[in-house]
Backbone as JSON, one array per atom type, in Angstrom:
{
  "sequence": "XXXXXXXXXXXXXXXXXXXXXXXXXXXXXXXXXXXXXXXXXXXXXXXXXXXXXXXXXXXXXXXXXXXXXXXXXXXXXXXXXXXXXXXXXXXXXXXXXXXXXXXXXXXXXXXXXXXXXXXXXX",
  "N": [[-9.58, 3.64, 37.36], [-7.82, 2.23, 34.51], [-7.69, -0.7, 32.7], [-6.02, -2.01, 29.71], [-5.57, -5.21, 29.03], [-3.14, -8.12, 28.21], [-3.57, -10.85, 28.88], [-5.21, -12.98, 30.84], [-3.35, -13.6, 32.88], [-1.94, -11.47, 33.36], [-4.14, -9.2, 34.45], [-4.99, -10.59, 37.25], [-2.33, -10.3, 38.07], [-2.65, -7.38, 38.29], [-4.5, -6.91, 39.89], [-4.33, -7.98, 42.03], [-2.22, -6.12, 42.99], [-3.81, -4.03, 43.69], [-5.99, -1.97, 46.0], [-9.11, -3.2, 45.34], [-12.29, -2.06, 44.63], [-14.57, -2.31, 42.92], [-15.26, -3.56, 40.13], [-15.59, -4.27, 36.62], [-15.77, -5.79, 33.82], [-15.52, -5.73, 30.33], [-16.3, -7.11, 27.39], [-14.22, -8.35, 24.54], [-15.81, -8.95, 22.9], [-17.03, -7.05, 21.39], [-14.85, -5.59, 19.66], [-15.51, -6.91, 17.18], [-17.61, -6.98, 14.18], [-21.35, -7.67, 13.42], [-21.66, -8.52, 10.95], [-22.85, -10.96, 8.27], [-20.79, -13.71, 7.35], [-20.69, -14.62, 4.46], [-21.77, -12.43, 3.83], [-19.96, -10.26, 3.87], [-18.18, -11.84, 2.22], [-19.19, -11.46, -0.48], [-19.16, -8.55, -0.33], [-16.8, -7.8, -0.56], [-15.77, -9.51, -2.78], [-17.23, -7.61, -4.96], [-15.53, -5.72, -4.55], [-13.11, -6.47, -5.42], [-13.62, -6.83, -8.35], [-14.24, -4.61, -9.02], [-11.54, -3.54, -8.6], [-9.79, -5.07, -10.58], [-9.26, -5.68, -13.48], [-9.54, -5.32, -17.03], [-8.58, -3.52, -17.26], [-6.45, -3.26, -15.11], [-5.12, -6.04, -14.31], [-3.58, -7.6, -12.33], [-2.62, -7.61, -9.02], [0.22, -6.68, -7.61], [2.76, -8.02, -5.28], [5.56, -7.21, -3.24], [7.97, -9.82, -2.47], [10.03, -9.04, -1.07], [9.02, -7.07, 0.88], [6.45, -6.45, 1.98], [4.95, -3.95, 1.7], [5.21, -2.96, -0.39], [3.68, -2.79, -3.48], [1.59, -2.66, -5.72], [-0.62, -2.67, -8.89], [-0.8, -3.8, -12.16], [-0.37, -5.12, -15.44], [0.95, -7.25, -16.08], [2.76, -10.54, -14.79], [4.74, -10.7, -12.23], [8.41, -12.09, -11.26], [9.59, -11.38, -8.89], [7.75, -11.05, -7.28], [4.43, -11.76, -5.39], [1.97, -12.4, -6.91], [-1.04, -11.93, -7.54], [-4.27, -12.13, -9.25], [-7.64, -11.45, -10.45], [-9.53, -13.71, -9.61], [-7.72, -15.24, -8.02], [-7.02, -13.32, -6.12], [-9.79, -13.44, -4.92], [-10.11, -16.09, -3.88], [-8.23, -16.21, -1.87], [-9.14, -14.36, 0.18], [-11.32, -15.62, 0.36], [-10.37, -17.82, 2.06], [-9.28, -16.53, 4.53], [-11.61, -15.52, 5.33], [-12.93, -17.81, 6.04], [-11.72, -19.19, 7.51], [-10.76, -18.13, 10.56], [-9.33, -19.03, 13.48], [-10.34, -19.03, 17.35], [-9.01, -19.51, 20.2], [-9.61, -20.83, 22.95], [-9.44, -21.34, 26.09], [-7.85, -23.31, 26.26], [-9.05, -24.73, 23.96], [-9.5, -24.93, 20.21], [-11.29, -23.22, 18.47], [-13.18, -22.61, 15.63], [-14.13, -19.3, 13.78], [-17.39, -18.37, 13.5], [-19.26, -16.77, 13.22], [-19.89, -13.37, 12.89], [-17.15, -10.65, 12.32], [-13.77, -10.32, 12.2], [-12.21, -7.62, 12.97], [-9.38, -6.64, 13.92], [-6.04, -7.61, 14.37], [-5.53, -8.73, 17.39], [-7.16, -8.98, 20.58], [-7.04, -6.35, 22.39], [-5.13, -3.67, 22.45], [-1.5, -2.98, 21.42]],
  "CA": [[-8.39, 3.07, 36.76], [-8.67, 1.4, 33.35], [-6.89, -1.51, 32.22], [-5.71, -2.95, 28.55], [-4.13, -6.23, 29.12], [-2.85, -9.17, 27.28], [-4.14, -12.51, 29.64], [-5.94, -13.22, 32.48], [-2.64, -13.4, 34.17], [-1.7, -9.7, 33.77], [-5.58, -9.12, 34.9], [-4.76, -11.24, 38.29], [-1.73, -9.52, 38.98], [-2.96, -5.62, 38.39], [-5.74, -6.45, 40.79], [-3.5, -8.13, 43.04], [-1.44, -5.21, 43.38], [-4.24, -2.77, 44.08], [-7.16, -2.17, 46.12], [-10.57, -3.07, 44.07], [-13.37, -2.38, 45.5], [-15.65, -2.51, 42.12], [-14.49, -4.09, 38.63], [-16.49, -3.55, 35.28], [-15.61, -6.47, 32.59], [-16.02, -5.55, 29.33], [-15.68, -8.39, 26.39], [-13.67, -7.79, 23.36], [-16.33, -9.39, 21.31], [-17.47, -5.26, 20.56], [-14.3, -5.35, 18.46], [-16.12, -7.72, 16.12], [-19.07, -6.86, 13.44], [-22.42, -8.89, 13.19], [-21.31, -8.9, 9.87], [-22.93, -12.63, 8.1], [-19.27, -14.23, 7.06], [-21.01, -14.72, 3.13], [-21.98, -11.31, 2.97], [-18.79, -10.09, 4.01], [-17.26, -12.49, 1.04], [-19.75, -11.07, -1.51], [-19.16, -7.08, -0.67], [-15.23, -7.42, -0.85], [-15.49, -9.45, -4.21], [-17.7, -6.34, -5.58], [-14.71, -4.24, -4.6], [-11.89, -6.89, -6.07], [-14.42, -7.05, -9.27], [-14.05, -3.13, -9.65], [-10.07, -2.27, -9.16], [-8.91, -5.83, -11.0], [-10.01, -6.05, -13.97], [-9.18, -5.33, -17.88], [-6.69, -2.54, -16.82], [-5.66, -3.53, -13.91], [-5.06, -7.61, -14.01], [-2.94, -8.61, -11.62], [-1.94, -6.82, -7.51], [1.81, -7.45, -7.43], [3.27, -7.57, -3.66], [7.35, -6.69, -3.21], [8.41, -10.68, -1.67], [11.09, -8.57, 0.09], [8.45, -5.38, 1.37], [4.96, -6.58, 1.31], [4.23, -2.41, 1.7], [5.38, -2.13, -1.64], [2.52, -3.19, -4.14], [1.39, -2.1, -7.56], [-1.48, -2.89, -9.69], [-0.61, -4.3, -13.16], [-1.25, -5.91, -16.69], [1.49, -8.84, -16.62], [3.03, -10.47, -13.17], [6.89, -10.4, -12.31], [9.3, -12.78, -10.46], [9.78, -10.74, -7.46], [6.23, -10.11, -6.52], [3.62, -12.35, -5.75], [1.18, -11.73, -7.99], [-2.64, -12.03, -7.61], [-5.39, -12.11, -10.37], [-8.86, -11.7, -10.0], [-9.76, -15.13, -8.71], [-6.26, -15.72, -6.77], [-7.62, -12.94, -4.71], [-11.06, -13.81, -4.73], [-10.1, -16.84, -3.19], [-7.4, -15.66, -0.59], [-10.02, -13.88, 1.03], [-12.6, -16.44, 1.44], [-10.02, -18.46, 2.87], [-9.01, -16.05, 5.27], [-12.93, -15.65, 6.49], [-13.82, -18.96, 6.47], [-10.41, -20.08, 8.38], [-10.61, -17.44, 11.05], [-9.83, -19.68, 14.59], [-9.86, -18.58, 18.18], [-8.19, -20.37, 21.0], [-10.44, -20.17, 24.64], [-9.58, -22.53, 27.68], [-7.41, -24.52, 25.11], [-10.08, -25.38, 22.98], [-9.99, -24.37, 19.52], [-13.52, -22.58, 17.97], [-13.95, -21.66, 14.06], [-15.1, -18.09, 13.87], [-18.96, -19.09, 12.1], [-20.01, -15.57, 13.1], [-18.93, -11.62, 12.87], [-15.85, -10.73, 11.06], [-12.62, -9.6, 13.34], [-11.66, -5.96, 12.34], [-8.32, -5.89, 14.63], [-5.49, -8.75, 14.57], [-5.89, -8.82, 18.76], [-8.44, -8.03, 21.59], [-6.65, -5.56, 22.76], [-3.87, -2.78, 21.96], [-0.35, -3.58, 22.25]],
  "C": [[-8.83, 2.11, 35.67], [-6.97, 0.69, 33.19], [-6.77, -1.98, 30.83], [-4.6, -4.54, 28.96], [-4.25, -7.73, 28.12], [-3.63, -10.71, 27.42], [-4.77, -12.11, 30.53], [-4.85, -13.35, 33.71], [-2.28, -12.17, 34.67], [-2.62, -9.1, 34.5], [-5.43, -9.43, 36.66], [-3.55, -10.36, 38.85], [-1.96, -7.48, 39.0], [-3.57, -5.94, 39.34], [-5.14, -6.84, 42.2], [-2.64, -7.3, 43.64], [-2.11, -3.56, 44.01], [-5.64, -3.14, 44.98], [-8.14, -1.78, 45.28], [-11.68, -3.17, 45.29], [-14.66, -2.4, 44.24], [-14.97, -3.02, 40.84], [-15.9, -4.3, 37.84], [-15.62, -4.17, 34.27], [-16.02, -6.1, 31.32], [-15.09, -6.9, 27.96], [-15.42, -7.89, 25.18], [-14.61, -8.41, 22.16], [-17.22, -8.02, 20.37], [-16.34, -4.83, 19.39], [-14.59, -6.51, 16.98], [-17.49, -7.11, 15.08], [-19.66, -7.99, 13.4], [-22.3, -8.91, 11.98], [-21.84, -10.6, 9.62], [-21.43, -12.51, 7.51], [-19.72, -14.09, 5.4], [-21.29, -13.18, 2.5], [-20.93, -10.38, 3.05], [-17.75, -10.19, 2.46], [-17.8, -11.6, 0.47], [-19.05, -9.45, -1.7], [-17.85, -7.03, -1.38], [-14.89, -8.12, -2.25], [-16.12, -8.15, -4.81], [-16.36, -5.74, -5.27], [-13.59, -5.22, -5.27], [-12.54, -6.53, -7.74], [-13.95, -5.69, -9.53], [-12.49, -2.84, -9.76], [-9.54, -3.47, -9.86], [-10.28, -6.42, -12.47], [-9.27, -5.85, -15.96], [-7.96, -4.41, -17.77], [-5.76, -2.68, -16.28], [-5.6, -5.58, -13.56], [-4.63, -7.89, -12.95], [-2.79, -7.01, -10.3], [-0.91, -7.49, -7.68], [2.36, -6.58, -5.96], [4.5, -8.18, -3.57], [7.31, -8.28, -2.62], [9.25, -10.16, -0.7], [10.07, -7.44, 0.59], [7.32, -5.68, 0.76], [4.47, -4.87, 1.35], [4.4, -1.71, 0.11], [4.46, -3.26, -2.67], [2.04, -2.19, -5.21], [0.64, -2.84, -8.24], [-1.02, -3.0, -11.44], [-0.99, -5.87, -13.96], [-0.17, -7.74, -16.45], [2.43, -8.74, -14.62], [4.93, -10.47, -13.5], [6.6, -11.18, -11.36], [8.95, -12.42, -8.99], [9.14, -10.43, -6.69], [5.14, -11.84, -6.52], [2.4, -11.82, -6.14], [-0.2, -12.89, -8.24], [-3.35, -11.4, -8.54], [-7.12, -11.9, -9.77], [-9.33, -12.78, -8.76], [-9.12, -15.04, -7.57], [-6.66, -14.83, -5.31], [-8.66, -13.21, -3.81], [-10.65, -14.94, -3.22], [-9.13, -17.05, -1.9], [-8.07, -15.35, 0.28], [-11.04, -14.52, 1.61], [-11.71, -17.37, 2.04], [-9.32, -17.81, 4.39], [-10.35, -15.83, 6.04], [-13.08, -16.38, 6.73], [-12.8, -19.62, 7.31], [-9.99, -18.7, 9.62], [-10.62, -18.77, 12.68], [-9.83, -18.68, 15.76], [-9.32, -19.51, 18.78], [-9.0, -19.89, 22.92], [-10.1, -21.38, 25.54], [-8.8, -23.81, 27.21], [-7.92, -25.22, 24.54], [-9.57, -24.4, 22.0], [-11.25, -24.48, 18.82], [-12.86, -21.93, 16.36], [-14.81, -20.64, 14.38], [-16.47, -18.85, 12.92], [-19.54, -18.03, 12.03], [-19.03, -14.34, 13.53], [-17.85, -11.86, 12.22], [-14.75, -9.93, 12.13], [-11.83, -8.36, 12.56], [-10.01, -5.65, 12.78], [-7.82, -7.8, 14.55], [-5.44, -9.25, 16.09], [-6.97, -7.99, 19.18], [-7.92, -7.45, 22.27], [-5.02, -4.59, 21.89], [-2.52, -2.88, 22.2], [0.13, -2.72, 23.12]]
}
């Protein structure tokens, strides 16, 4: 029997509800890369560096429907609208401001890079 669950309380009551006679922990830190956090930054500017650039200035994202997005020369109202840099620097603040939350402590990610918004599937 395999489990996905949300807490340690859901965890407590599955096992409570069944007989265990063996259990097999596995830690969600496998959904992480050893990724360094800097080299991370560096690759993903190389890829902003290539699609934003003399053709393509600005990513414009719908304010009403972030799914709607479009690559262009001048920005509009209705969109927020990222430049080279603006992205540049979105992104390193999204690696370098990555927290968790364990035992009600919070921890700064300082290592790996989190591939999935949770440790587990909803």
């Amino acid at each position: 029997m395999f489990w996905s669950i949300d807490s340690s309380n859901d965890f407590l009551d599955a096992i409570n509800k069944t007989d265990v006679y063996n259990i097999q922990v596995y830690d969600f830190t496998t959904l992480y890369t050893r990724l360094d956090l800097f080299e991370v930054e560096n690759m993903i500017n190389e890829v902003i560096d290539l699609i934003l650039s003399d053709r393509n200035k600005y990513i414009c994202i719908s304010k009403r429907d972030s799914n709607l997005c479009f690559f262009s020369n001048k920005t509009y109202d209705s969109h927020v609208n990222f430049n080279q840099e603006d992205l540049k620097e979105a992104v390193r603040v999204i690696i370098y401001n990555t927290y968790v939350v364990f035992g009600g402590i919070v921890f700064i990610q300082t290592k790996a890079f989190p591939w999935v918004e949770t440790p587990a599937p909803p």
